[in-house]
C-alpha positions, 0 to 999 in steps of 0.5 A, spaced: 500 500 500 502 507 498 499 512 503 496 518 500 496 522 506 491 526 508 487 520 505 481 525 505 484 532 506 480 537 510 474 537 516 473 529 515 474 527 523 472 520 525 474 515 520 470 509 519 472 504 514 469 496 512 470 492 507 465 489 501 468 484 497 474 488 492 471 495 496 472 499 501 467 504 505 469 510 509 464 514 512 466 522 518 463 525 523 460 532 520 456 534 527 451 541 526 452 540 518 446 537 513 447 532 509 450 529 514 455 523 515 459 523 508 460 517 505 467 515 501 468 509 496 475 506 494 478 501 490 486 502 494 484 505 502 488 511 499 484 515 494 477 516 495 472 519 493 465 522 496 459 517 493 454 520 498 451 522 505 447 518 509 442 524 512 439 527 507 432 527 509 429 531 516 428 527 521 435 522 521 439 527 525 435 532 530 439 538 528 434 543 529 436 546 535 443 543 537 448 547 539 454 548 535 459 541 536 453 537 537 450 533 532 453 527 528 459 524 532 464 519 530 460 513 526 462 506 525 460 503 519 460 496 517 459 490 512 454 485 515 450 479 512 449 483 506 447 489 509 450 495 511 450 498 517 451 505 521 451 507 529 452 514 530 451 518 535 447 525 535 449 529 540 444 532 544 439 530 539 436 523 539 443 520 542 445 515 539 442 511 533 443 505 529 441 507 520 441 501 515 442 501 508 443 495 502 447 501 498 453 505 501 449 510 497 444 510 501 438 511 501 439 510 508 433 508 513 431 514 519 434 511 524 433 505 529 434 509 537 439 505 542 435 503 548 440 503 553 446 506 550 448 513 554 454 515 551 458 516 544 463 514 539 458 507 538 461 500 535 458 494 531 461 488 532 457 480 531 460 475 534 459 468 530 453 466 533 450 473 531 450 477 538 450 483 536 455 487 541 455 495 542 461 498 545 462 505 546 464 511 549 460 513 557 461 519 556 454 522 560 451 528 555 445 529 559 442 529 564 444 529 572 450 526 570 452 531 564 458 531 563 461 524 566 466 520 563 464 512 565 470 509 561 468 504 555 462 501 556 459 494 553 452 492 551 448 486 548 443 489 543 437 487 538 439 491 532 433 491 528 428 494 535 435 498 538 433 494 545 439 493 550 439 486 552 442 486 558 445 492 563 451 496 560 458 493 562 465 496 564 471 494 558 478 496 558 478 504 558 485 504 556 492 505 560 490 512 564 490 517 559 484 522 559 478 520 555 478 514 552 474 514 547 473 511 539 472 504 541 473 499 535 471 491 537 474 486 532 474 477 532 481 476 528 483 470 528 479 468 533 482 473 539 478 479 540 481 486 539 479 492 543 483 499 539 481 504 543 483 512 543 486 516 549 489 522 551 483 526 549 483 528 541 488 534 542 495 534 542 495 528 546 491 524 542 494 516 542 491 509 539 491 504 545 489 496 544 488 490 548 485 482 547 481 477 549 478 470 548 472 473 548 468 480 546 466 482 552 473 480 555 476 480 560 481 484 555 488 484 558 493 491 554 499 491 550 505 493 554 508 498 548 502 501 549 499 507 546 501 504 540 501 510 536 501 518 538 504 523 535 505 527 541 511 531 543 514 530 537 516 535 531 511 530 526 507 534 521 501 530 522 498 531 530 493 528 533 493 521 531 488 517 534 481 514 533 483 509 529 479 504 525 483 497 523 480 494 515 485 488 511 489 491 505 488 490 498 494 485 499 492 481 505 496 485 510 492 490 514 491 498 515 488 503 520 485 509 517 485 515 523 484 522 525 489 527 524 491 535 524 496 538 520 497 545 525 501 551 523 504 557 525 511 558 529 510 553 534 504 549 531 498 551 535 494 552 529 489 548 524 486 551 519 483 545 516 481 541 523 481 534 523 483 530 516 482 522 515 490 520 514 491 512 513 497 508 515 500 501 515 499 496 520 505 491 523 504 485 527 508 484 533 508 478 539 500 478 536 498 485 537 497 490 531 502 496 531 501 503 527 506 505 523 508 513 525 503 517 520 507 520 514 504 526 510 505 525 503 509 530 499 505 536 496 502 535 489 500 540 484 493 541 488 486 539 485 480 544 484 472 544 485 468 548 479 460 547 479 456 551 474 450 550 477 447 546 471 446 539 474 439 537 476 441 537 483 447 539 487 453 535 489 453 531 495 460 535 497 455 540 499 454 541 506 449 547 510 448 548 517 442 545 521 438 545 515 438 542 508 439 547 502 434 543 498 429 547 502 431 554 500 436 554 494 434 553 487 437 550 480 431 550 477 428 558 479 435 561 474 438 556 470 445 555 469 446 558 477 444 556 484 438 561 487 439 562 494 433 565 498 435 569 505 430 570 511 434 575 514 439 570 519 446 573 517 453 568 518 452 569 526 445 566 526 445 557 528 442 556 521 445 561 515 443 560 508 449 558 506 452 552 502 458 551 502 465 546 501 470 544 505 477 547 505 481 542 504 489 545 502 493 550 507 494 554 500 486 555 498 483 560 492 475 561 492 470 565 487 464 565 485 460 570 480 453 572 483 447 577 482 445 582 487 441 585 483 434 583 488 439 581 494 444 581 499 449 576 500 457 573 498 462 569 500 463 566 507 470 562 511 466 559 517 468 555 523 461 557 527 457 563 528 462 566 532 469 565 528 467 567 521 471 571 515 466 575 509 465 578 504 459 580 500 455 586 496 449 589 495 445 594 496 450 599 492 456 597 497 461 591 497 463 590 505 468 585 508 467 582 515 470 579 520 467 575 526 471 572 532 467 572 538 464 578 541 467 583 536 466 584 529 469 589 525 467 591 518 470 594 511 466 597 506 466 600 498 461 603 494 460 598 488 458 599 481 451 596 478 451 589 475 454 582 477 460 581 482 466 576 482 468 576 489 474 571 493 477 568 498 484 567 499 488 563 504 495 564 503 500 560 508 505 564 512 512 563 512 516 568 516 520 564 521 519 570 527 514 573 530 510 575 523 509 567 522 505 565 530 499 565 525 497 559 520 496 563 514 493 571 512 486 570 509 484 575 504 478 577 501 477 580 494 471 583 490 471 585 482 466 589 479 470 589 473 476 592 474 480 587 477 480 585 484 480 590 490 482 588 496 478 589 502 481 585 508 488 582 510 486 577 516 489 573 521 488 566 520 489 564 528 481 566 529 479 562 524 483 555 526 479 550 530 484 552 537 482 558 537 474 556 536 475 550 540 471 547 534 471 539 532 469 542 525 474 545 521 473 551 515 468 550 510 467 556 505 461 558 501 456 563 498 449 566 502 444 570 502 442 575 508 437 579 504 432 576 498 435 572 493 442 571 490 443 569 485 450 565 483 452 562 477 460 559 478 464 557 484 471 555 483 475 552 488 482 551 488 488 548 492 494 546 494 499 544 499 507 546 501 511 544 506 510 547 512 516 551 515 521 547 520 518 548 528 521 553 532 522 553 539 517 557 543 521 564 545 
């Protein structure tokens, strides 16, 4: 196997793989946005490519009002008795749920509710006489207990009703380190193996494993554990940890994972937030051991062009909270996207915004709109509370930045007719104090006379760190004010490498 890392570059966190015969099948956390819980399909376990989501109707995930980090959390996706099958957790929405499907691409089912499963990050496994296993995460959400962490738990379920068969017992919870989490239960070989993330999903972030004769245990751990973290070291990929084992084409065997690419003068800053890397799999004395996750060397970039003319949007699209489908057109115009706004702006939980995934530190994006009967534009965003603007309307084209409780806002009168605006974010690469932040985001607008440019802004306040966000960037148009209509959005990215770590001054 050669690795291309990152296997899904951008905001992909929480892998999930399962193999189909010849085909391999991936599915990532997407929390607040819709259509949830992307799906990938490849042939290699290196390139991948998006072949669907599975939430795409209303009710599959409770998202209405969960706040910003809840929603679709760390699912397990598996390959069983001809079936494919999905467990995930809604954060403080319908907790966790159980969806089923023939196809990877869906159409997937409502979802089956859990009964008896209070925690996160839930695993599938079958035992061979058909017991079904969950294995999961304590972690409390609601509740009394809100915010307490029971280890690794277990419980027999019927996966067709959601009931728990029995009362959730303790497993192994790993060597110490703070919450443990990400369990993945496998019977290989006739031992069962218990990999498991620890040392929380920052800096510290580590993969663990035990074994047993059975899959409720007792589990006894690895003595080299954890087998793989990245912490403390100068590695460029960080934060390994939440780790899924799956065959290699080859026999040999492989684990797809989280991890971050941080930047700046010390590395404390990830634009891109939490990417899906992959990485082989040795075996020692009987216990799998990760190989440190390589960054593969940068490429020519890829890009992401859609003119509107297809009967439906790509399903790399993603909104927040609700489904574009409710208030975007591709008929109303044709050849554009028509976005009809309701008055909420970028700082409200559901914008009227369609967006994609910053996937390269070095990104270009543009998009060709008519303002002619609204207000609207092009948005970096993090969450409501850390997102970078440009827009045009009303006569006046107007950059905006919004960290936290401050805003500060730009503006330019603009000349009648269509607007190409652009966000660019252009990797530092000073070696002293100018080069503390990831990279400077600049927002553009040409009415026809060349780009202008309204803002040069720091790419710290914009980073999953400084929002605290399990997410990562995604850019894309809105609308603020009666209906925008766009007609081309270009993306265009690519990676170099970082610049040598620094010792802190």
């Amino acid at each position: 196997m050669t690795a291309r890392n990152p296997a899904v570059p951008g905001f992909h966190p929480d892998p999930s793989v399962t193999r189909a015969g010849d085909d391999y099948y991936l599915a990532c956390s997407s929390f607040e946005y819709l259509p949830g819980i992307p799906l990938f399909h490849s042939r290699d376990l290196t390139h991948w490519r998006q072949i669907g989501n599975a939430v795409t109707r209303p009710g599959q995930l409770d998202l209405a009002g969960t706040p910003t980090l809840g929603g679709a959390w760390a699912p397990t996706l598996r390959h069983h008795d001809g079936r494919f099958w999905l467990v995930v957790t809604d954060a403080m929405g319908r907790g966790s749920i159980l969806l089923t499907a023939d196809r990877p691409e869906g159409p997937w089912s409502d979802g089956v509710p859990l009964h008896g499963v209070s925690g996160i990050d839930p695993d599938l496994a079958w035992d061979t006489d058909g017991t079904c296993y969950v294995t999961y995460s304590g972690l409390q959400l609601d509740g009394a207990d809100a915010g307490q962490h029971l280890g690794i738990l277990q419980v027999r379920i019927d996966p067709h009703t959601g009931h728990a068969l029995e009362t959730p017992r303790p497993l192994w919870s790993g060597t110490g380190l703070m919450f443990p989490e990400a369990p993945h239960l496998y019977d290989i070989d006739g031992t069962w193996y218990l990999v498991i993330a620890e040392g929380g999903t920052e800096r510290g972030h580590a993969v663990s494993v035990a074994r047993a004769d059975r899959p409720d245990g007792p589990f006894e751990g690895c003595p080299a554990n954890p087998v793989l973290s990245a912490r403390s070291t100068d590695r460029p990929v960080q934060n390994t940890g939440h780790g899924d084992l799956v065959r290699t084409p080859d026999g040999g065997w492989a684990m797809l994972l989280l991890g971050m690419r941080p930047r700046g003068l010390t590395r404390a800053f990830s634009a891109l937030g939490r990417e899906t890397f992959v990485t082989e799999v040795d075996w020692r004395d009987g216990w799998p051991v990760p190989r440190p996750v390589e960054q593969s060397a940068p490429d020519a970039g890829s890009g992401f062009v859609d003119d509107f003319d297809a009967a439906v949007l790509d399903p790399r699209w993603l909104s927040v909270r609700t489904l574009h489908t409710d208030w975007t057109s591709l008929t109303e115009r044709p050849g554009h996207l028509v976005v009809h706004a309701d008055g909420s702006t970028l700082d409200d939980p559901r914008p009227r915004f369609v967006g994609h995934r910053q996937q390269h530190h070095t990104a270009e994006v543009t998009a060709h709109l008519d303002t002619t009967h609204g207000t609207g534009g092009l948005s970096l965003r993090v969450d409501e509370s850390h997102h970078y603007d440009i827009e045009a309307g009303g006569g006046f084209v107007r950059a905006r930045a919004r960290i936290g409780g401050v805003v500060q806002t730009w503006e330019q009168p603009l000349a009648p007719g269509p607007v190409v605006l652009r966000v660019t974010a252009e990797p530092v690469t000073g070696t002293g104090f100018e080069g503390l932040g990831p990279d400077t985001v600049r927002l553009s607008a040409d009415s026809g006379d060349g780009f202008a440019e309204l803002a040069a802004l720091d790419g710290r306040y914009v980073s999953a760190e400084t929002a605290a966000s399990f997410t990562g960037r995604v850019i894309g148009m809105y609308a603020t004010e009666g209906t925008v209509a766009f007609d081309r959005f270009a993306y265009h990215g690519h990676d170099r490498p970082a610049p040598a770590p620094q010792e802190n001054p």
